[in-house]
C-alpha positions as CSV (number, residue, x, y, z in Angstrom):
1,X,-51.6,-19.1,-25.3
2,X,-51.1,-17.2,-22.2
3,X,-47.9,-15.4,-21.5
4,X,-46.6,-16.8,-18.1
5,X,-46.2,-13.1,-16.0
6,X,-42.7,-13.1,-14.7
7,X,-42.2,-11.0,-11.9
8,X,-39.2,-8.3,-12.1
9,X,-37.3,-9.1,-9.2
10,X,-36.2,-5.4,-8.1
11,X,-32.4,-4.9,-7.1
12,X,-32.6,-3.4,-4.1
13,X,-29.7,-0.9,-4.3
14,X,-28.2,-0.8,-0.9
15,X,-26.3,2.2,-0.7
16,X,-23.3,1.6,1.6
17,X,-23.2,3.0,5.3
18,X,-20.8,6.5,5.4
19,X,-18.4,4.3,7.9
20,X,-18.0,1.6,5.2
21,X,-17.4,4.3,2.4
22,X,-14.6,6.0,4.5
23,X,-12.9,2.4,5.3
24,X,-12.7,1.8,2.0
25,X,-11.4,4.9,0.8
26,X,-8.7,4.9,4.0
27,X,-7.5,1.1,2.6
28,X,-7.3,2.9,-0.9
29,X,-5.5,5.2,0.2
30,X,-3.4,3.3,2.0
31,X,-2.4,1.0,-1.0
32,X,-2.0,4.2,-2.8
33,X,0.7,5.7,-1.0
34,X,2.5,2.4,-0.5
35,X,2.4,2.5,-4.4
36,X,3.6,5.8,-4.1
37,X,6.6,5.0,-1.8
38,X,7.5,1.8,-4.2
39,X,8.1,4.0,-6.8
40,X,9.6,6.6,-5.0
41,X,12.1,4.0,-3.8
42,X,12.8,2.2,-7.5
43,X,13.6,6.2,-8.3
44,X,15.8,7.2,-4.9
45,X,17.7,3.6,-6.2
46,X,17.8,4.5,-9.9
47,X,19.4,7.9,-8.6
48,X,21.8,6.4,-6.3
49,X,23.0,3.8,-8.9
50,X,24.0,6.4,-10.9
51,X,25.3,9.0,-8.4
52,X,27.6,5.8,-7.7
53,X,28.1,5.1,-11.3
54,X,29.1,9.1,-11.7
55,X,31.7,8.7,-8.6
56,X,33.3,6.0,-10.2
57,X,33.4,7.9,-13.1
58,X,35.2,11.0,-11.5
59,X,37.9,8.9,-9.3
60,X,38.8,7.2,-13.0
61,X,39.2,10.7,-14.1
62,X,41.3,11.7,-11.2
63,X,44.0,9.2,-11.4
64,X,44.1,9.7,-15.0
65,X,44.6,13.1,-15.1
66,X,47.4,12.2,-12.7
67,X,49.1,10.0,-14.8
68,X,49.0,12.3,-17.4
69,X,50.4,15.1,-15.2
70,X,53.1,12.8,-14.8
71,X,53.5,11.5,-18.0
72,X,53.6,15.0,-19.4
73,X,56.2,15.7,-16.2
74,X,58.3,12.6,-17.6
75,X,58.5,13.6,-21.4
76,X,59.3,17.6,-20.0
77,X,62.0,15.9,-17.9
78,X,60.7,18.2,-15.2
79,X,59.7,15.0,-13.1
80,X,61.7,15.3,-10.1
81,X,59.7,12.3,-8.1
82,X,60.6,10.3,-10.7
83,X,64.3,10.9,-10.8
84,X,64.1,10.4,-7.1
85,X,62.5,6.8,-7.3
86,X,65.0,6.0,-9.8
87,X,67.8,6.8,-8.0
């Protein structure tokens, strides 16, 4: 009835070299700003989309407000273009 004396194999902590620390935290940054610029891009696009989206909009507005300038003109009879296409 004897115990069988394991040894404890002690971990040697190696503790990592200052160079080695400050490549890994250069690569981490690294990944972080490309990260950074991903998302700053899906944003900028996001933006643009609706900038574009907001032009539409406006040129839509534009050529109806004309028509309605002229359909306004038409029912005033103060349309003079139009009498002169007519014509």
């Amino acid at each position: 009835m004897f115990k069988k004396k394991t040894e404890k194999k002690s971990e040697e902590k190696v503790k990592p070299s200052n160079q080695e620390v400050q490549r890994v935290l250069a690569k981490a940054k690294k990944v972080a700003e490309k990260k950074e610029k991903a998302n700053l891009a899906k944003k900028l696009d996001l933006v643009l989309k609706k900038v574009g989206k907001i032009d539409t909009i406006e040129k839509t507005l534009k050529k109806t407000r004309e028509k309605t300038d002229r359909l306004e003109a038409l029912l005033s009879g103060k349309d003079t273009e139009g009498q002169k296409k007519q014509t």
